[in-house]
C-alpha positions in Angstrom: 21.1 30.8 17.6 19.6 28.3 16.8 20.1 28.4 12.7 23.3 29.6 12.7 22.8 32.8 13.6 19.6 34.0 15.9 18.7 36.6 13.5 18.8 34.6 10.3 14.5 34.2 10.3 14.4 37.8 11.9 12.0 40.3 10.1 12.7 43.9 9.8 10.0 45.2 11.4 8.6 48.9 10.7 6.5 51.2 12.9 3.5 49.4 11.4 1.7 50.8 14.5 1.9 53.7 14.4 1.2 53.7 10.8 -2.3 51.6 11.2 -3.6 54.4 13.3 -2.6 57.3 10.8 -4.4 55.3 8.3 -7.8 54.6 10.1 -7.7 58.4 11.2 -7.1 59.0 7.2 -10.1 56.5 6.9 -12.3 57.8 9.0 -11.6 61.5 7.5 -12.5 60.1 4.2 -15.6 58.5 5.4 -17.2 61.6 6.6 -15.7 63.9 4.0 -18.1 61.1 1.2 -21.0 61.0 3.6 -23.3 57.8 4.4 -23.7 57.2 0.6 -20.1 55.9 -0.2 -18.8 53.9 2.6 -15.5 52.5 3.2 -15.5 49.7 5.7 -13.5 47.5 3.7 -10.5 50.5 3.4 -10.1 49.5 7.1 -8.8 46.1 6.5 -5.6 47.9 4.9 -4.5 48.7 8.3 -5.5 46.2 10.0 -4.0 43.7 7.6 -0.9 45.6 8.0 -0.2 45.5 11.7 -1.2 41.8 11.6 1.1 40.5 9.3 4.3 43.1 11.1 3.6 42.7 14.2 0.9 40.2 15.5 -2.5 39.1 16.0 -2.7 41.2 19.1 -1.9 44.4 16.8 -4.3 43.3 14.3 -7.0 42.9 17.1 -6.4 46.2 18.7 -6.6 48.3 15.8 -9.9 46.1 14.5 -11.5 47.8 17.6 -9.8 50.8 16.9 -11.3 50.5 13.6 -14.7 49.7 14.8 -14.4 52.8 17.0 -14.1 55.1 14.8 -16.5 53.9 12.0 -18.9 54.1 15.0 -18.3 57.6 15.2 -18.0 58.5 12.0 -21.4 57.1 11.8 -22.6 59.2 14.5 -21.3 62.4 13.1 -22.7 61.7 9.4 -25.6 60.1 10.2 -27.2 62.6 12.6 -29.5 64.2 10.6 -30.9 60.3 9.6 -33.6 58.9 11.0 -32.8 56.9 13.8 -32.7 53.2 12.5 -36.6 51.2 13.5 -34.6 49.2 16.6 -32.2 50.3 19.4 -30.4 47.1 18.9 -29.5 47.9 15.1 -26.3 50.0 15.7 -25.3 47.2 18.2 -25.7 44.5 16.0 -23.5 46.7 12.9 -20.6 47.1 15.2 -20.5 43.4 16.5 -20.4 42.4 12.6 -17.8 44.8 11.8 -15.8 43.8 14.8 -16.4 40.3 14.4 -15.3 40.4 10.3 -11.7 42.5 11.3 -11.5 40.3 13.7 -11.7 37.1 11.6 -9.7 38.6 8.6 -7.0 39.8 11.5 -7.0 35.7 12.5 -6.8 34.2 9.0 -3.7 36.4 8.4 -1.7 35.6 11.7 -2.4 32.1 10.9 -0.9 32.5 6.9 2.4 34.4 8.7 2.8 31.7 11.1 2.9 29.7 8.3 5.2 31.9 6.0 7.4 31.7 8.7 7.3 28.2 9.2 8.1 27.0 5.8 10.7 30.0 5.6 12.3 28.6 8.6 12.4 24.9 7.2 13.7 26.5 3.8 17.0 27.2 6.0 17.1 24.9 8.8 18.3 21.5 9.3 15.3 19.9 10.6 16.7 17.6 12.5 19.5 19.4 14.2 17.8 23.3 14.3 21.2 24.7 12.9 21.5 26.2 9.3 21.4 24.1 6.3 23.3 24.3 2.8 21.2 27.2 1.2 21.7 29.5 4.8 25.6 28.6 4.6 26.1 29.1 1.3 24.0 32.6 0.9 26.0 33.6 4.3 29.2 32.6 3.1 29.4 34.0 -0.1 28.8 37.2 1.6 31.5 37.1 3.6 33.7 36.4 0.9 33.2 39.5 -0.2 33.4 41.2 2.8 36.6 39.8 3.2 38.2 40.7 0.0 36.7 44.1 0.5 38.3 44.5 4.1 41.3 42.5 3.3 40.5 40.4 6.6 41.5 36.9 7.3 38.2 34.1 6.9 38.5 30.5 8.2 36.2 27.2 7.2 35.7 24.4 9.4 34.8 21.2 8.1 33.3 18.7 11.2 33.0 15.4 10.6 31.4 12.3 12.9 34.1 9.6 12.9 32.6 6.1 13.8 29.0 7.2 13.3 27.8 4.3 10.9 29.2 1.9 13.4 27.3 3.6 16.2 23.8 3.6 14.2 24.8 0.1 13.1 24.6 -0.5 16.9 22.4 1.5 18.6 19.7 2.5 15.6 18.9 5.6 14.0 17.3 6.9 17.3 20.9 7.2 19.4 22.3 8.6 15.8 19.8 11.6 16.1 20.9 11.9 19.6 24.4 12.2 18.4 23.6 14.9 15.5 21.6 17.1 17.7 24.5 16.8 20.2 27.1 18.1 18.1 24.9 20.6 16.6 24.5 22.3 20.2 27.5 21.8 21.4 29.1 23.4 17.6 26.5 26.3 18.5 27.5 26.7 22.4 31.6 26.7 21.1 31.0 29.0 18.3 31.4 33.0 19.1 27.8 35.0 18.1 30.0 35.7 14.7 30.5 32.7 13.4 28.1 30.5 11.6 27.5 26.9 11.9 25.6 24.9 9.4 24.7 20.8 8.6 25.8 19.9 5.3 26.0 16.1 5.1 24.8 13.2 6.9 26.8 13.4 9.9 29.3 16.5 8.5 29.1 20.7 9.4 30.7 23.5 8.3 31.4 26.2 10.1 32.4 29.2 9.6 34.0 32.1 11.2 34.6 35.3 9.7 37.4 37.6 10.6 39.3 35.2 12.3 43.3 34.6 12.1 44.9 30.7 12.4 45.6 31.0 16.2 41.5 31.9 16.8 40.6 29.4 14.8 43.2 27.1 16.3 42.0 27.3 19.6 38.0 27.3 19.0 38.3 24.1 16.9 40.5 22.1 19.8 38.1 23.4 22.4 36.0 22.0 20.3 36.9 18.7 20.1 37.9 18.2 23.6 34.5 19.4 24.8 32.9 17.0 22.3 34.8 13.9 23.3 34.0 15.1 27.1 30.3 14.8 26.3 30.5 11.5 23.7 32.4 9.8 26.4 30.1 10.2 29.2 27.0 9.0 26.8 29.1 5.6 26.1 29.2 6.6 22.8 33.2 6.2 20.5 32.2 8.6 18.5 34.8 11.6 18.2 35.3 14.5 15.4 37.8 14.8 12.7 37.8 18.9 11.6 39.4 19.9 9.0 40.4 23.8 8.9 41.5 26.2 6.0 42.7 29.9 7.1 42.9 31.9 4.3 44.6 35.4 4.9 43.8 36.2 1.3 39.8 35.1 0.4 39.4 32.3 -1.7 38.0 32.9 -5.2 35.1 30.7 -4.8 33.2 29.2 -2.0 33.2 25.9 -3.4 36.9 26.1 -3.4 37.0 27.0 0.1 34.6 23.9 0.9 36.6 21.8 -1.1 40.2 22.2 0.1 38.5 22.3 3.7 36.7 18.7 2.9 40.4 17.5 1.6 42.0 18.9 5.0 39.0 16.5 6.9 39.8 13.6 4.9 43.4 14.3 5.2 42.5 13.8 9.3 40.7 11.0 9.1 43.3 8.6 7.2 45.6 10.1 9.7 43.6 8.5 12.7 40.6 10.5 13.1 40.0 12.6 16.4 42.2 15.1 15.0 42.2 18.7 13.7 44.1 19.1 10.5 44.9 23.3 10.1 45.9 25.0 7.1 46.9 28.1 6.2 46.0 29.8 2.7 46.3 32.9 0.4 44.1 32.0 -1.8 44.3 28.5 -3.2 48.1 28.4 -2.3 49.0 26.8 1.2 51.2 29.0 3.3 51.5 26.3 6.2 50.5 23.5 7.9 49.3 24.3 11.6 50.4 21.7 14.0 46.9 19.4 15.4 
């Protein structure tokens, strides 16, 4: 998972396929059915630049020689009353161009996808962490707002923040403050159930959030939590802990940015109180029910 959720990147994928071969059969028929006057190589790219931008370059490459194979016989079949071309090699020499053009074309547009995917990916990742950033969380969250209110089930926020961080990069440079990110990222990730969803939101603050999930879950992800990641700071020499703050809401909230907000205030709320702590809440709504012992 390594943006939040594994399948936030993931394609839906279709039989593409199977669906490249109907068409070059559906090629080919319409090649012989319009004789060797009106050809229609380039028709071929259609499936061919299908299956290579669903599926792969491999795809793309098999059903160029697929493609090649049958323009080769549909040359055969309306051709056969021609006059056979003034050099054995000539028919050769056709097919290796066609095969070498799909084959080219097939190439250019893996590369592009590659690179679709690429600037998709950095579009919602945190580049320096590999979990979600702001745009994944908020799209995600907003969804499960409404899912909520629809299925009147209970939603928490997290809000994770580095306590001691500036003093550490004052110290030890931007390098060991990386180190420190990427650590909590993973170990946010490795804590987190597959449902919940963990994004980077700040400098050295994360949000995470966990759908479906009552104040005695939440509770006991968010102190496993920060036990594990004083375990791990410790043994690096590093005084950085966490400060979380956590709203429950059994009732959604009417906003996302009020959810983010009275989550932030519960963080803060932690950090004057001595940092290394979580600070729970429970809402309905925008109304606190109670406060959850840290």
């Amino acid at each position: 998972m390594s943006a939040g959720r594994a399948g936030i990147l993931a394609t839906s994928r279709p039989p593409s396929l199977i669906v490249a071969v109907i068409l070059v059969f559906l090629f080919a028929c319409l090649d012989v059915a319009t004789g060797y006057e009106i050809r229609l190589s380039l028709f071929y790219l259609i499936p061919i630049a299908l299956v290579t931008w669903w599926t792969g370059f491999l795809a793309g490459l098999s059903v160029s020689v697929l493609s090649v194979i049958a323009m080769v016989v549909v040359d055969n079949f309306v051709m056969r009353d021609l006059p056979f071309p003034s050099h054995n090699l000539i028919p050769y020499w056709n097919t290796g161009i066609r095969l070498s053009y799909f084959v080219v074309i097939a190439t250019i547009l893996a590369a592009l996808k590659r690179a679709y995917e690429r600037e998709l990916r950095h579009a919602r990742e945190d580049s320096l962490t590999g979990v979600a950033n702001i745009r994944a969380f908020e799209a995600v969250a907003r969804n499960e707002i409404e899912r909520a209110i629809r299925y009147r089930h209970p939603l928490t926020f997290a809000y994770v923040d580095c306590d001691n961080f500036k003093e550490l990069n004052d110290q030890f440079g931007h390098g060991a403050g990386d180190q420190v990110l990427r650590l909590v990222a993973m170990t946010l990730l490795e804590r987190s159930r597959s449902s919940d969803f963990v994004a980077r939101v700040g400098g050295d603050e994360f949000v995470i959030l966990l759908p479906e999930t009552d104040a005695a879950a939440a509770g006991e992800v968010m102190h496993g939590l920060r036990t594990v990641l004083a375990h791990k700071m410790k043994a690096n020499a590093w005084t950085v802990t966490v400060s979380v703050g956590v709203c429950t809401f059994l009732t959604p909230p009417a906003t996302l940015q009020l959810a983010l907000r009275l989550s932030d205030d519960l963080l803060y709320a932690a950090k004057r109180c001595g940092k290394n702590t979580v600070n729970h809440r429970i809402f309905d709504g925008a109304a606190a029910v109670t406060q959850i012992d840290a």
